[in-house]
N, CA, C, O and CB atoms as a CASP TS submission, in Angstrom:
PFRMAT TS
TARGET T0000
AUTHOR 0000-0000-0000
METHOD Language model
MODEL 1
PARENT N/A
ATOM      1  N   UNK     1      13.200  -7.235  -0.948  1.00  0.00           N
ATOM      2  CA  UNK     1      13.949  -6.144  -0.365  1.00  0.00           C
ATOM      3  C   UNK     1      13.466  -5.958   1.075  1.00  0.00           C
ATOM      4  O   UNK     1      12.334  -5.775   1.523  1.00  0.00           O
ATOM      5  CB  UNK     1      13.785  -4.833  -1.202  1.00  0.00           C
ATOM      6  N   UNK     2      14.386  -6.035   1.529  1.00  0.00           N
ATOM      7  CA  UNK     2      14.225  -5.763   2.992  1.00  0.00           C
ATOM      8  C   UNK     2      13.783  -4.173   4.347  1.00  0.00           C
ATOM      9  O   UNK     2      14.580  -3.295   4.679  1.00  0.00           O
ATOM     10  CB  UNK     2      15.514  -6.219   3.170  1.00  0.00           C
ATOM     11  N   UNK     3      12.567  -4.294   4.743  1.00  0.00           N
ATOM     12  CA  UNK     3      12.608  -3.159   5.417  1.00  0.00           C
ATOM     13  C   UNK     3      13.625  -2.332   6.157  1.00  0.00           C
ATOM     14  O   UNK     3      14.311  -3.030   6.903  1.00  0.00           O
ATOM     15  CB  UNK     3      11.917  -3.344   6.052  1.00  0.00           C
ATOM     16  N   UNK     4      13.926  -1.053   6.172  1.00  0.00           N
ATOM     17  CA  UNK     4      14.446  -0.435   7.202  1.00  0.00           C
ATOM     18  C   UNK     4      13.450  -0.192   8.684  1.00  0.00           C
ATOM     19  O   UNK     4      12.227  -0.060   8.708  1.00  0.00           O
ATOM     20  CB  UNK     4      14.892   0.832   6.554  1.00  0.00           C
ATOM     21  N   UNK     5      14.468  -0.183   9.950  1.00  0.00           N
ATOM     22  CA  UNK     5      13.798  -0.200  11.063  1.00  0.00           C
ATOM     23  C   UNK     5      12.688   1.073  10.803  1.00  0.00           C
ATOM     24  O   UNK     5      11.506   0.912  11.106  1.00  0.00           O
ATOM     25  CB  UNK     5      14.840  -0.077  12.344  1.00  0.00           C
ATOM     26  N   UNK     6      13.068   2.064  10.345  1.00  0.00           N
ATOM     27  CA  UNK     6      11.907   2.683  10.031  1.00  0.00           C
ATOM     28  C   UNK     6      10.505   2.509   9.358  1.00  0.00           C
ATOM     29  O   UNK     6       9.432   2.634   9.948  1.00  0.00           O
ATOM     30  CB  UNK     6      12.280   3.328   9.592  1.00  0.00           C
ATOM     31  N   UNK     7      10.665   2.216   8.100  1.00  0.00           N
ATOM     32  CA  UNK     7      10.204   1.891   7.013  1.00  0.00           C
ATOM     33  C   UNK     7       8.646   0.699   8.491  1.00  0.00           C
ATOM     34  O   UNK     7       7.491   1.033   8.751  1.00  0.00           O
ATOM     35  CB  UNK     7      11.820   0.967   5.572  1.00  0.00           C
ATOM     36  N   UNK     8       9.371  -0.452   8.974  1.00  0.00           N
ATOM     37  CA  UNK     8       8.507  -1.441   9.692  1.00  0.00           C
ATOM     38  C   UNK     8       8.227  -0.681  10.566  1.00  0.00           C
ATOM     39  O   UNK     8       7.050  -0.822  10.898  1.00  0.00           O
ATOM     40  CB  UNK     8       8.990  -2.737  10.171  1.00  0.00           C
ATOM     41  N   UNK     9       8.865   0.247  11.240  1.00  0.00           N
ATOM     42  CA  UNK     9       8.245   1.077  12.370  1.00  0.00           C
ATOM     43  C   UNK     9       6.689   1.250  12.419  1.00  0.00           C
ATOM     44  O   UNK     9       5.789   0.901  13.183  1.00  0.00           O
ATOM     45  CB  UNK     9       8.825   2.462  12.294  1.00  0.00           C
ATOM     46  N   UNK    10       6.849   2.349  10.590  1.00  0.00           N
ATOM     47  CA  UNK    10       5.930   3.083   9.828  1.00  0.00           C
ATOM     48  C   UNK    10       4.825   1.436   9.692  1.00  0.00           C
ATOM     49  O   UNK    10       4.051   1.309  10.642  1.00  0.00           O
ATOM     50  CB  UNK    10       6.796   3.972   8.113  1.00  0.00           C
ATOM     51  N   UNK    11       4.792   0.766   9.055  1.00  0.00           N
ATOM     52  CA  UNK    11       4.281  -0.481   8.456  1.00  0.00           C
ATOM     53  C   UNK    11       3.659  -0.702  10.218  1.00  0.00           C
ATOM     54  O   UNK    11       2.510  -0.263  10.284  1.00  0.00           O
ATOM     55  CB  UNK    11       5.686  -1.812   7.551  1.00  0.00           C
ATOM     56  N   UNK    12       4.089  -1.185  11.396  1.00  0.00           N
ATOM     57  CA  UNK    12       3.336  -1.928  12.030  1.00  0.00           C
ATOM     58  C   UNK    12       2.350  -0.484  12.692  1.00  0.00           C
ATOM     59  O   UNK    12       1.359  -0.845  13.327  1.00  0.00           O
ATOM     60  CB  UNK    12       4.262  -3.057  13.094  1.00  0.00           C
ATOM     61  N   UNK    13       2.530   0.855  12.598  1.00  0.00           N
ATOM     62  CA  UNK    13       1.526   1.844  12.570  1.00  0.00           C
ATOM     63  C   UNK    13       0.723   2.166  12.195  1.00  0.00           C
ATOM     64  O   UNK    13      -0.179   2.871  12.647  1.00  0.00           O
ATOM     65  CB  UNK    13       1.600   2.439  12.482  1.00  0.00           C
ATOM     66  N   UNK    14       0.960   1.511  10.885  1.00  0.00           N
ATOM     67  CA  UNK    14      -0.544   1.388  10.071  1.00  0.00           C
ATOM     68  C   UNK    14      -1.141   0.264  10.082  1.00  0.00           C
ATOM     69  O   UNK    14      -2.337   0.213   9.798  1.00  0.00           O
ATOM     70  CB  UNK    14      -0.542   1.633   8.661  1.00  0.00           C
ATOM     71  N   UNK    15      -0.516  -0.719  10.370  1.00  0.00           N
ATOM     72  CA  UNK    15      -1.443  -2.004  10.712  1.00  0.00           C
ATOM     73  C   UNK    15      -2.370  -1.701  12.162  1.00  0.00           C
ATOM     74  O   UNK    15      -3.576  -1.926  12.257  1.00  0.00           O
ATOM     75  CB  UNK    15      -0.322  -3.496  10.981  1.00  0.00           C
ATOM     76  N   UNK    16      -1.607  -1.210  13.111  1.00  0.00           N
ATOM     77  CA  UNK    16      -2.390  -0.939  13.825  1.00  0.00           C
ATOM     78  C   UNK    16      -3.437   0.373  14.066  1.00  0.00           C
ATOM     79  O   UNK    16      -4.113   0.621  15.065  1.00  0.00           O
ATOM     80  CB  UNK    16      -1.761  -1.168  14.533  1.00  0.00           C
ATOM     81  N   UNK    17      -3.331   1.097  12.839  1.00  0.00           N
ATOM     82  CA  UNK    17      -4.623   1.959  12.466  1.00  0.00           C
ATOM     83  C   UNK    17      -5.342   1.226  12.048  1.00  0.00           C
ATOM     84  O   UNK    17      -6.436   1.357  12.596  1.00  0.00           O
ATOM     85  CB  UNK    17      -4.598   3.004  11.566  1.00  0.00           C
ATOM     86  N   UNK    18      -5.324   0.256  11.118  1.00  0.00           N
ATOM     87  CA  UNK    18      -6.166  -0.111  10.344  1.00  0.00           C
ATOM     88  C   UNK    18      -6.987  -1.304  11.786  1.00  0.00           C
ATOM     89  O   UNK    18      -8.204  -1.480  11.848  1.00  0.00           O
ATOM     90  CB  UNK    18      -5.353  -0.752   8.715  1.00  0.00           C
ATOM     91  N   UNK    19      -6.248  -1.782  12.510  1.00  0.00           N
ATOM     92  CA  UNK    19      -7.167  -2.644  13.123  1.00  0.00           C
ATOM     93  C   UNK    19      -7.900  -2.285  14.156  1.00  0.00           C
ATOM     94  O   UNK    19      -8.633  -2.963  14.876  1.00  0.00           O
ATOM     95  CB  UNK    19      -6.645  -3.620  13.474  1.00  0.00           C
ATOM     96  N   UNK    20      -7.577  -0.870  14.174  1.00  0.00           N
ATOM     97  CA  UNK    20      -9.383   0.040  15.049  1.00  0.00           C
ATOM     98  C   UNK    20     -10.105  -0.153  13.449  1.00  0.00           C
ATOM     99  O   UNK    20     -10.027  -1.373  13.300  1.00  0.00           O
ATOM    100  CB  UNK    20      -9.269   2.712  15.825  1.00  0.00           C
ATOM    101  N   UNK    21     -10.381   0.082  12.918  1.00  0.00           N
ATOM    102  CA  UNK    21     -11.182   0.079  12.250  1.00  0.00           C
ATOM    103  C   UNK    21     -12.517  -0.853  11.830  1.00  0.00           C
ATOM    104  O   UNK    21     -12.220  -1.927  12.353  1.00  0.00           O
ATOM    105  CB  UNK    21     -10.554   0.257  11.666  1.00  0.00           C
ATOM    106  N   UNK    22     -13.848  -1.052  11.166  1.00  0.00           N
ATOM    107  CA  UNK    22     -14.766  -1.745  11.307  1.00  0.00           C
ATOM    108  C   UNK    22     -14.243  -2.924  10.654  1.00  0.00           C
ATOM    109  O   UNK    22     -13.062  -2.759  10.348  1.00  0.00           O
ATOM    110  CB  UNK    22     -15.932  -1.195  10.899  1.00  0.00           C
ATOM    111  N   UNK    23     -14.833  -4.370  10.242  1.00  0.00           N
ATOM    112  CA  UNK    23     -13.883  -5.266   9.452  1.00  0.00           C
ATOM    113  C   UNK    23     -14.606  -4.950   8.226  1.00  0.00           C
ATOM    114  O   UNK    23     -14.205  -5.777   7.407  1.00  0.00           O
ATOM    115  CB  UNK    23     -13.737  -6.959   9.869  1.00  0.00           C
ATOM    116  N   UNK    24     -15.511  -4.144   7.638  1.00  0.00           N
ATOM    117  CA  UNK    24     -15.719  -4.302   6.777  1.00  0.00           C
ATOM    118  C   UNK    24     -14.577  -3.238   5.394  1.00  0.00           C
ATOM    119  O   UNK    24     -14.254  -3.482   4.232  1.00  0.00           O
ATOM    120  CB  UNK    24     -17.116  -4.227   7.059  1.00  0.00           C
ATOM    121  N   UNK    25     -14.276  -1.974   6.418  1.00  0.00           N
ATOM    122  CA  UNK    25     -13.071  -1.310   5.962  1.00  0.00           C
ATOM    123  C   UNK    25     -11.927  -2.304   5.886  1.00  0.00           C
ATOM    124  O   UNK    25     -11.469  -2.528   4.766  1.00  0.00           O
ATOM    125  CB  UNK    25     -12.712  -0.145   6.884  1.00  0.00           C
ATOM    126  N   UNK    26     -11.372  -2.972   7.008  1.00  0.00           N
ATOM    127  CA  UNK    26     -10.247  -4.061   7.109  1.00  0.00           C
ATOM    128  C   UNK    26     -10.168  -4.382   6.344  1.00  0.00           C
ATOM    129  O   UNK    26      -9.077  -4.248   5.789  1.00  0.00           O
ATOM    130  CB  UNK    26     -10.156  -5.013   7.740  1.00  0.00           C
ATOM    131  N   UNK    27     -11.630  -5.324   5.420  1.00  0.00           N
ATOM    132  CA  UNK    27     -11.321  -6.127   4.341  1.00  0.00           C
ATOM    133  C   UNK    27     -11.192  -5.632   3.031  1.00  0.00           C
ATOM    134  O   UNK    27     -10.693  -6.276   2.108  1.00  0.00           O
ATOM    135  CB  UNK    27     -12.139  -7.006   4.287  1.00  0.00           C
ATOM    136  N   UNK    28     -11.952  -3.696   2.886  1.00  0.00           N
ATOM    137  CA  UNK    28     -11.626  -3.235   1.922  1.00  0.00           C
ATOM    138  C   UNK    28      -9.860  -2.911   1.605  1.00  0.00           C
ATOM    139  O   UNK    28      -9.281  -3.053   0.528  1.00  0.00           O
ATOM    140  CB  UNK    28     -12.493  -2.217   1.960  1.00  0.00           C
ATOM    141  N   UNK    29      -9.395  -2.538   2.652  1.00  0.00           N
ATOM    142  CA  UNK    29      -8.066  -1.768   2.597  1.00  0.00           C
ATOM    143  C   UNK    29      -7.169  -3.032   2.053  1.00  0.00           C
ATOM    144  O   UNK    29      -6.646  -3.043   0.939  1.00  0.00           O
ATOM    145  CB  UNK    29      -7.511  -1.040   4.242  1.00  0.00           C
ATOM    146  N   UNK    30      -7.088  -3.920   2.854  1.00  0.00           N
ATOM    147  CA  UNK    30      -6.245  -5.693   2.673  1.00  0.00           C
ATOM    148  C   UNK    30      -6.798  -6.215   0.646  1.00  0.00           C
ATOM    149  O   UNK    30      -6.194  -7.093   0.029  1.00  0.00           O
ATOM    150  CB  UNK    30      -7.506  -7.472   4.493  1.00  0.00           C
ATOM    151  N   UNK    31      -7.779  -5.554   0.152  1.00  0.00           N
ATOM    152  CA  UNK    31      -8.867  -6.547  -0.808  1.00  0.00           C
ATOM    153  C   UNK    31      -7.653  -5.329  -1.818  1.00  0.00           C
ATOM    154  O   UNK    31      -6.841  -5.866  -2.571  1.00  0.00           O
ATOM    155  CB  UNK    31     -11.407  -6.450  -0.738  1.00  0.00           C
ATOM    156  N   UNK    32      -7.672  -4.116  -1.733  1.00  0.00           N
ATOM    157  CA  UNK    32      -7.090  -3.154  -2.598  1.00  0.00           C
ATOM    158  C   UNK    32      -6.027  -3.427  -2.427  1.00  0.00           C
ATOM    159  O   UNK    32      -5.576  -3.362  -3.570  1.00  0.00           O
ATOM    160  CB  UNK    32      -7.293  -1.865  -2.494  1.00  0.00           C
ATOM    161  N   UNK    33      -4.840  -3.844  -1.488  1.00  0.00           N
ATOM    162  CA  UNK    33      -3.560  -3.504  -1.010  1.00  0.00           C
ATOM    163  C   UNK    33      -3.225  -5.178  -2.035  1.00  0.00           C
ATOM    164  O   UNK    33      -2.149  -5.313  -2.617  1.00  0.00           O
ATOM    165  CB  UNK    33      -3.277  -3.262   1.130  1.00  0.00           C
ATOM    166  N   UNK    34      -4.186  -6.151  -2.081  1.00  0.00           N
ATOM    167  CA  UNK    34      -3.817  -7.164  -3.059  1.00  0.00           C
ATOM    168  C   UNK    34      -4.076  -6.455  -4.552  1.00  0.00           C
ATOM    169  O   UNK    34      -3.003  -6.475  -5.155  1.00  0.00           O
ATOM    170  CB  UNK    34      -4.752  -8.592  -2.808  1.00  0.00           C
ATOM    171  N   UNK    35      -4.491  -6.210  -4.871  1.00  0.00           N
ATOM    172  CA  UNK    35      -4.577  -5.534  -6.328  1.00  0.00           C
ATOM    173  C   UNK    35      -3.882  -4.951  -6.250  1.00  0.00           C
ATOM    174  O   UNK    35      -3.078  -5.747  -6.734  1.00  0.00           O
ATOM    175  CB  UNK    35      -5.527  -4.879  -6.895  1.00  0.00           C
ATOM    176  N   UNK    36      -2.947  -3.615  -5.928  1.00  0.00           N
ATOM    177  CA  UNK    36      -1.749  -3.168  -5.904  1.00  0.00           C
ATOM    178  C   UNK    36      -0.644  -3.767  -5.854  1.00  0.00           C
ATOM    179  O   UNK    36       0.320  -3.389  -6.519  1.00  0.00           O
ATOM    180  CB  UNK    36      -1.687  -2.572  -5.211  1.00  0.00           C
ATOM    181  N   UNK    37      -0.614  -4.689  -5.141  1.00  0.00           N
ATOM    182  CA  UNK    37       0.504  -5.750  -5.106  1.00  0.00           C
ATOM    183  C   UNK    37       0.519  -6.853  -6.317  1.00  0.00           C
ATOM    184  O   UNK    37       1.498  -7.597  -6.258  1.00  0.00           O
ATOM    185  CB  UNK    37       0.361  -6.545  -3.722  1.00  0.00           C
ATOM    186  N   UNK    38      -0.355  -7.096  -7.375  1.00  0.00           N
ATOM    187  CA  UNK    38      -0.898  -7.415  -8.495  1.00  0.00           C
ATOM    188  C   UNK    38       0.159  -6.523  -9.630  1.00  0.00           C
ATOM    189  O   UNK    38       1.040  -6.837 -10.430  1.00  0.00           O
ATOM    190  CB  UNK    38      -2.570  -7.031  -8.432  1.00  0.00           C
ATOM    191  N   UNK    39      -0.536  -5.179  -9.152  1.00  0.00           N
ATOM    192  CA  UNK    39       0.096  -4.714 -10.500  1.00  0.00           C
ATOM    193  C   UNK    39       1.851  -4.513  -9.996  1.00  0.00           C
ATOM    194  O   UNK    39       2.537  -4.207 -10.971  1.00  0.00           O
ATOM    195  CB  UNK    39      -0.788  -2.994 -11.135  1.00  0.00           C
ATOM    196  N   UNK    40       2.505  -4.609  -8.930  1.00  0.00           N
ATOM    197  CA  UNK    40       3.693  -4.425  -8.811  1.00  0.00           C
ATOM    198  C   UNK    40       4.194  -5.522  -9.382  1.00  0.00           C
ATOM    199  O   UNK    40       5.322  -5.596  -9.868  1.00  0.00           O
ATOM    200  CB  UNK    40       4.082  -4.158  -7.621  1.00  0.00           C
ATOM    201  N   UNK    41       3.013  -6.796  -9.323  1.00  0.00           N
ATOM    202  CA  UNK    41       4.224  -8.075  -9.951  1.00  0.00           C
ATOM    203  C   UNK    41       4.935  -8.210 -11.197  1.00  0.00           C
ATOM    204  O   UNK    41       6.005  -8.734 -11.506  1.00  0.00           O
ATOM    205  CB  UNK    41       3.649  -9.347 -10.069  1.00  0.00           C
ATOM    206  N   UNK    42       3.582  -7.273 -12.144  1.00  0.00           N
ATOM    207  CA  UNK    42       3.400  -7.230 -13.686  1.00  0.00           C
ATOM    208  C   UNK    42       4.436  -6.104 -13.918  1.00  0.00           C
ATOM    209  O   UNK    42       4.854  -6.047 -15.075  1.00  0.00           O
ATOM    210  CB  UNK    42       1.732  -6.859 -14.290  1.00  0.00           C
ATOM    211  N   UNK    43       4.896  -5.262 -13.106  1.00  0.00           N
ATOM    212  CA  UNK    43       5.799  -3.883 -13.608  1.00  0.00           C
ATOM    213  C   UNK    43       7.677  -4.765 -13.742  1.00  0.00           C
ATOM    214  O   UNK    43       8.256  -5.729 -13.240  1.00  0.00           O
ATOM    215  CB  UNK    43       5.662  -2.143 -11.848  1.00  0.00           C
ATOM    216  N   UNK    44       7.905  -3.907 -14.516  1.00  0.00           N
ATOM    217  CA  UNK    44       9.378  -4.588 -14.907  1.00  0.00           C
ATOM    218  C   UNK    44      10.534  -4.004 -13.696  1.00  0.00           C
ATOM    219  O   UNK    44      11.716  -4.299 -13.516  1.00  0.00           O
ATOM    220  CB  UNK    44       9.936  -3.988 -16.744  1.00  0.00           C
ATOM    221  N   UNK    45       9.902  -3.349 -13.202  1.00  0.00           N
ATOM    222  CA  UNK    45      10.947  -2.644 -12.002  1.00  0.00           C
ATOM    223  C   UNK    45       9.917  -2.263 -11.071  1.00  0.00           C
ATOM    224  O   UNK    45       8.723  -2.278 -11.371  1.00  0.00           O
ATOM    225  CB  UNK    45      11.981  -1.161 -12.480  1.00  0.00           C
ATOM    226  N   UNK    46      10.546  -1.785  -9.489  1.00  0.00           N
ATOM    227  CA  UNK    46       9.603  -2.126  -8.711  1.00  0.00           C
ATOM    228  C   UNK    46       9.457  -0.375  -8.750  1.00  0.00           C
ATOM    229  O   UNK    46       8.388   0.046  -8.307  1.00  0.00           O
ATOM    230  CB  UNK    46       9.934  -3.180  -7.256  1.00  0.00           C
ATOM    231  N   UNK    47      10.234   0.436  -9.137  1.00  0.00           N
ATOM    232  CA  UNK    47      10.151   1.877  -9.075  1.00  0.00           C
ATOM    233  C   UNK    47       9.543   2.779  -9.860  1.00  0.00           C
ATOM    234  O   UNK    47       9.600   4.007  -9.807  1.00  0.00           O
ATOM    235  CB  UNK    47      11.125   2.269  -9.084  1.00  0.00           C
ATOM    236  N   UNK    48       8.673   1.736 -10.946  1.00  0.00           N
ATOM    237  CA  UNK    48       7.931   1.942 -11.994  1.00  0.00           C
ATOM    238  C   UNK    48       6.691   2.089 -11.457  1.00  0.00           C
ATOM    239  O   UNK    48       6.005   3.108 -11.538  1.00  0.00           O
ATOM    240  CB  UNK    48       8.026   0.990 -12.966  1.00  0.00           C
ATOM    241  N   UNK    49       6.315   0.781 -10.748  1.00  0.00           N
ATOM    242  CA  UNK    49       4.989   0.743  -9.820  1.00  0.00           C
ATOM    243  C   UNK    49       4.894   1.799  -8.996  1.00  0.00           C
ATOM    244  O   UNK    49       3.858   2.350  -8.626  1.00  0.00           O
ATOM    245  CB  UNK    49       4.876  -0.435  -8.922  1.00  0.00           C
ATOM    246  N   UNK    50       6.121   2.093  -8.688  1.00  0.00           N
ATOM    247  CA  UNK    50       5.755   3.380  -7.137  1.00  0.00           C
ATOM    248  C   UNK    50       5.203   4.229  -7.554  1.00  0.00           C
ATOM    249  O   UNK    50       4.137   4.718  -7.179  1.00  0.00           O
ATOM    250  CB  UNK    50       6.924   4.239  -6.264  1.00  0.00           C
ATOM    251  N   UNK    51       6.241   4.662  -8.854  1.00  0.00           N
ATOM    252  CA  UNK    51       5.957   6.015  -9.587  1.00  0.00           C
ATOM    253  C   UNK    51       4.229   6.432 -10.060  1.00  0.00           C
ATOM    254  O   UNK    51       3.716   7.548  -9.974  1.00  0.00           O
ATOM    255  CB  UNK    51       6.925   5.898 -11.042  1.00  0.00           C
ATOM    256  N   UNK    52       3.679   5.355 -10.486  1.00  0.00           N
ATOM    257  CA  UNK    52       2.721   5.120 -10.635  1.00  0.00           C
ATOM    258  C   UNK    52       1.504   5.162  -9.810  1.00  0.00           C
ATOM    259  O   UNK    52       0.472   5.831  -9.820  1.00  0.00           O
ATOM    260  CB  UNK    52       2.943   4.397 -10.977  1.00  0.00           C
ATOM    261  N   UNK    53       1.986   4.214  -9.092  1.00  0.00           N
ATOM    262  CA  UNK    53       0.860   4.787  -7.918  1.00  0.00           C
ATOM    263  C   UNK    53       1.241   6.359  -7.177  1.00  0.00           C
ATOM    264  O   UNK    53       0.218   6.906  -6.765  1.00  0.00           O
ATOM    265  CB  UNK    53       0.842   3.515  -6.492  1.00  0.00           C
ATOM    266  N   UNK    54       2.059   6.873  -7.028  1.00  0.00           N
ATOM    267  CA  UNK    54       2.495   8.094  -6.524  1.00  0.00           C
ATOM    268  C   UNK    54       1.130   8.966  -7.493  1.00  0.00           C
ATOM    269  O   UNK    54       0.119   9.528  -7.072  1.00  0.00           O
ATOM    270  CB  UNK    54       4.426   8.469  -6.907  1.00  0.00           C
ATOM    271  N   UNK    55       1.705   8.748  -9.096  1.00  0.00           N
ATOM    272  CA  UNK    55       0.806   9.566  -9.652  1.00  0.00           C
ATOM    273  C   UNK    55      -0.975   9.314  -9.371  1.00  0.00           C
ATOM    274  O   UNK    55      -1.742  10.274  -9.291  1.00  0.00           O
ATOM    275  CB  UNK    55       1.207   9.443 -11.100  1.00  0.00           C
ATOM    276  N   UNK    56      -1.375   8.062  -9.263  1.00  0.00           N
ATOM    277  CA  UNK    56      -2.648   7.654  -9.254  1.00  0.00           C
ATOM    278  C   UNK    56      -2.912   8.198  -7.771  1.00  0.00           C
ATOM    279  O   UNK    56      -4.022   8.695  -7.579  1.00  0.00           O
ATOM    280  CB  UNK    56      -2.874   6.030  -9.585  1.00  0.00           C
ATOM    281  N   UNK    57      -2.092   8.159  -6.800  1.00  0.00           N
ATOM    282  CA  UNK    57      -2.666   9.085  -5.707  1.00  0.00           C
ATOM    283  C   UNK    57      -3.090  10.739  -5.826  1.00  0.00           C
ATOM    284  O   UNK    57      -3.982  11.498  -5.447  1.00  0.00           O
ATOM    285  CB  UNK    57      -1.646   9.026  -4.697  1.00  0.00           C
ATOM    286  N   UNK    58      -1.949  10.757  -6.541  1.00  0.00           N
ATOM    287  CA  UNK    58      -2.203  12.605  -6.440  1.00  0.00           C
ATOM    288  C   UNK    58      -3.217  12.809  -7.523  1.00  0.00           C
ATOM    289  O   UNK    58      -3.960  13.749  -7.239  1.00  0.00           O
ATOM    290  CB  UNK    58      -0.620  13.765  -6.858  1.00  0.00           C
ATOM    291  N   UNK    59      -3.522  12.187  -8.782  1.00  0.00           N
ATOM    292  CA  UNK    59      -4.432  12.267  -9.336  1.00  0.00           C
ATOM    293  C   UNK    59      -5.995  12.099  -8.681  1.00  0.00           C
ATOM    294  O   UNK    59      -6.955  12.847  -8.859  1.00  0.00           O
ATOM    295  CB  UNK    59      -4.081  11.551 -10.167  1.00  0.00           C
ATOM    296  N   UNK    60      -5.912  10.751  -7.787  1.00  0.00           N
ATOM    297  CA  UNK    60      -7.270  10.909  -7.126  1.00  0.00           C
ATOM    298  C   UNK    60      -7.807  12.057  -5.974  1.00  0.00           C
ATOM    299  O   UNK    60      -8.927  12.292  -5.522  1.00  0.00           O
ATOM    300  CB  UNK    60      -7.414   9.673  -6.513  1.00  0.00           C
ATOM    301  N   UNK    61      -6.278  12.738  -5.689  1.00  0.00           N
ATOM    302  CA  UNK    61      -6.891  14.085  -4.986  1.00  0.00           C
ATOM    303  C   UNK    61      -6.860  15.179  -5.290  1.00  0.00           C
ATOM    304  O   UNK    61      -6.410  16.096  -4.604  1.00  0.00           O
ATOM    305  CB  UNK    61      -6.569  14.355  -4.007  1.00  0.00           C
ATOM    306  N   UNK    62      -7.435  15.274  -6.603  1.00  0.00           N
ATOM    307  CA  UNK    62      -7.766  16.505  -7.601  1.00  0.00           C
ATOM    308  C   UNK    62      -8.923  17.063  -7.071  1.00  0.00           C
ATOM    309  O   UNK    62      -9.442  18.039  -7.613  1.00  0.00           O
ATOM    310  CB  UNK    62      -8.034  16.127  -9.177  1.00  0.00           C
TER
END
């Protein structure tokens, strides 16, 4: 599925947050963002995964 001009706007903004950053964060954020992309392969729909992580975010900021 293809980005909206927004959507990549957003995407090359955070790439370029992330590359002030030290490389040892770099390689954490890129090392997690593959394990997430892991479990999107295994979900039967891709809106299942979102949902999911949506919840696993707001859960980790309890």
């Amino acid at each position: 599925m293809a980005l909206s001009k927004e959507e990549e706007t957003q995407r090359l903004i955070l790439l370029g947050a992330i590359s002030q950053l030290d490389e040892a964060e770099r390689n954490e954020i890129y090392a997690l963002k593959d394990k997430f992309l892991g479990v999107f392969k295994t979900a039967t729909k891709p809106e299942l995964a979102m949902a999911a992580l949506g919840l696993a975010s707001a859960d980790a900021q309890k």
